[in-house]
C-alpha positions in Angstrom: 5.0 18.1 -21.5 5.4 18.9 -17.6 8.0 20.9 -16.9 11.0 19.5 -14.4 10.0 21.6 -11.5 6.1 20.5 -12.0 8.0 16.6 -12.1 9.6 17.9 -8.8 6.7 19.4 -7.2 4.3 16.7 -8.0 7.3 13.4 -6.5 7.2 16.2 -3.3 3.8 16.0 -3.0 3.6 12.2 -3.5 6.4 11.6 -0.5 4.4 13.9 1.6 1.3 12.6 1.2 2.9 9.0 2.1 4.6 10.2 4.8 1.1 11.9 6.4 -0.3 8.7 5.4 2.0 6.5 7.8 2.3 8.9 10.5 -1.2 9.4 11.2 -1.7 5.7 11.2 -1.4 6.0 14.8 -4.7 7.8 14.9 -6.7 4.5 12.8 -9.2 2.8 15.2 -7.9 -0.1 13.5 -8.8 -3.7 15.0 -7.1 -7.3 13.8 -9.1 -9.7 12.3 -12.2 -10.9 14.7 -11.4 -8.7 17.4 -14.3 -6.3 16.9 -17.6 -7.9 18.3 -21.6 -7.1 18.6 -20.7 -4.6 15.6 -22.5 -4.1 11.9 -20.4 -5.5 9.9 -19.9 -3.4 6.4 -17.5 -4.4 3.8 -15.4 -2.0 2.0 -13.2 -2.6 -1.1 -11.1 -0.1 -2.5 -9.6 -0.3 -6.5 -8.2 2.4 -8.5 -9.9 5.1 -8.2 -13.1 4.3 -6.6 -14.6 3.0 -3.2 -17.5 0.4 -3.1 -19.8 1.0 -1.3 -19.2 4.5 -2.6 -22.3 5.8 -0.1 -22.6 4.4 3.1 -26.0 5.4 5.8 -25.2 5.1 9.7 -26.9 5.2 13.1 -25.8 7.7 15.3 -24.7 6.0 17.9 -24.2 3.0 16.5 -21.5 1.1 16.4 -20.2 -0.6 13.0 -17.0 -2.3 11.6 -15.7 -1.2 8.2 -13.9 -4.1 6.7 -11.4 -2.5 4.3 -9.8 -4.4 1.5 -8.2 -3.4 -1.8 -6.6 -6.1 -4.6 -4.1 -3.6 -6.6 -1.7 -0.9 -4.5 -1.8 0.7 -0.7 -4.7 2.6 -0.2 -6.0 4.7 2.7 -9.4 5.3 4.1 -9.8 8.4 6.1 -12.9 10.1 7.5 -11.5 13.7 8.6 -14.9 14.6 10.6 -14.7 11.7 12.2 -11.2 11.2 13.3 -10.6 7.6 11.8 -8.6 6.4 8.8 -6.4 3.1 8.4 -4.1 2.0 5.8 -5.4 -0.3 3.3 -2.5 -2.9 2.4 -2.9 -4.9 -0.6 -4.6 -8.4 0.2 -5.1 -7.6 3.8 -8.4 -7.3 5.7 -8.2 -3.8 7.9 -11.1 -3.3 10.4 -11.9 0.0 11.5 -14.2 0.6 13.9 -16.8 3.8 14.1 -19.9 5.4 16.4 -21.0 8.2 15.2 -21.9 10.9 17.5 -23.6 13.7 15.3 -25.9 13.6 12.5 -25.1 15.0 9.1 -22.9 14.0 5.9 -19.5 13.3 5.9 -16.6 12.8 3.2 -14.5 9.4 3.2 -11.6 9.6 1.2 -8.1 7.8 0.3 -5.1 9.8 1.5 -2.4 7.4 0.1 -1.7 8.6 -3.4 -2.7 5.7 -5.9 -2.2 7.1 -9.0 -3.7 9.3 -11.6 -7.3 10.0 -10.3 -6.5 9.4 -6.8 -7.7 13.2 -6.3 -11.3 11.8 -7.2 -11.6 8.8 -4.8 -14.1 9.5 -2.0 -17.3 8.9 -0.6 -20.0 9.9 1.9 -21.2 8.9 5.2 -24.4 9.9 6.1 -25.5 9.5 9.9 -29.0 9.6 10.5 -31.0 9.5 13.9 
């Protein structure tokens, strides 16, 4: 049985994590509908607790749209090394926009606490040459 400062502690950290969630919204390379053009088009869905595609290969240098969508709660898709996230909100279609300019792996994660095994919802991007 959690304790009421672990009940305390864990609401805290779910406000937080909202609140970084909305203010760095102004960060998301985010797009409407359409506007993005001559890009690779890759569709992203989000559910509890997973990502699909949950690996995703890129061009450096080349440009592609992620399509986010998600069917249950908000979600967020953030690639740290990359500088882009965007909020996910139910039954919308969020575009966000990337070019990678360096090769490696990356981790894509959601930073809008969705519940009990939000902590395990990621992914990778791997840029090639």
């Amino acid at each position: 049985m959690k304790t009421f400062a672990q009940i305390v502690a864990g609401t805290l950290c779910m406000l937080a994590c909202g609140a970084l969630g909305l203010g760095a919204a102004a960060y998301a390379q985010s797009a409407p509908e359409g506007q993005v053009k001559h890009a690779k088009l890759i569709k992203v869905s989000a559910r509890r607790f997973v990502f699909d595609p949950r690996n995703i290969v890129l061009k450096k240098g080349e440009t592609v749209d992620l399509e986010l969508t998600t069917a249950d709660v908000l979600m967020g898709f953030n690639v740290p090394d990359m500088h882009a996230r965007s909020d996910i909100p139910p039954g919308q279609v969020m575009h966000l926009t990337l070019t990678p300019d360096k090769v490696g792996t990356f981790t894509f994660l959601c930073d809008v606490f969705c519940g009990s095994g939000h902590e395990n919802m990621d992914g990778t991007i791997t840029v090639i040459e």
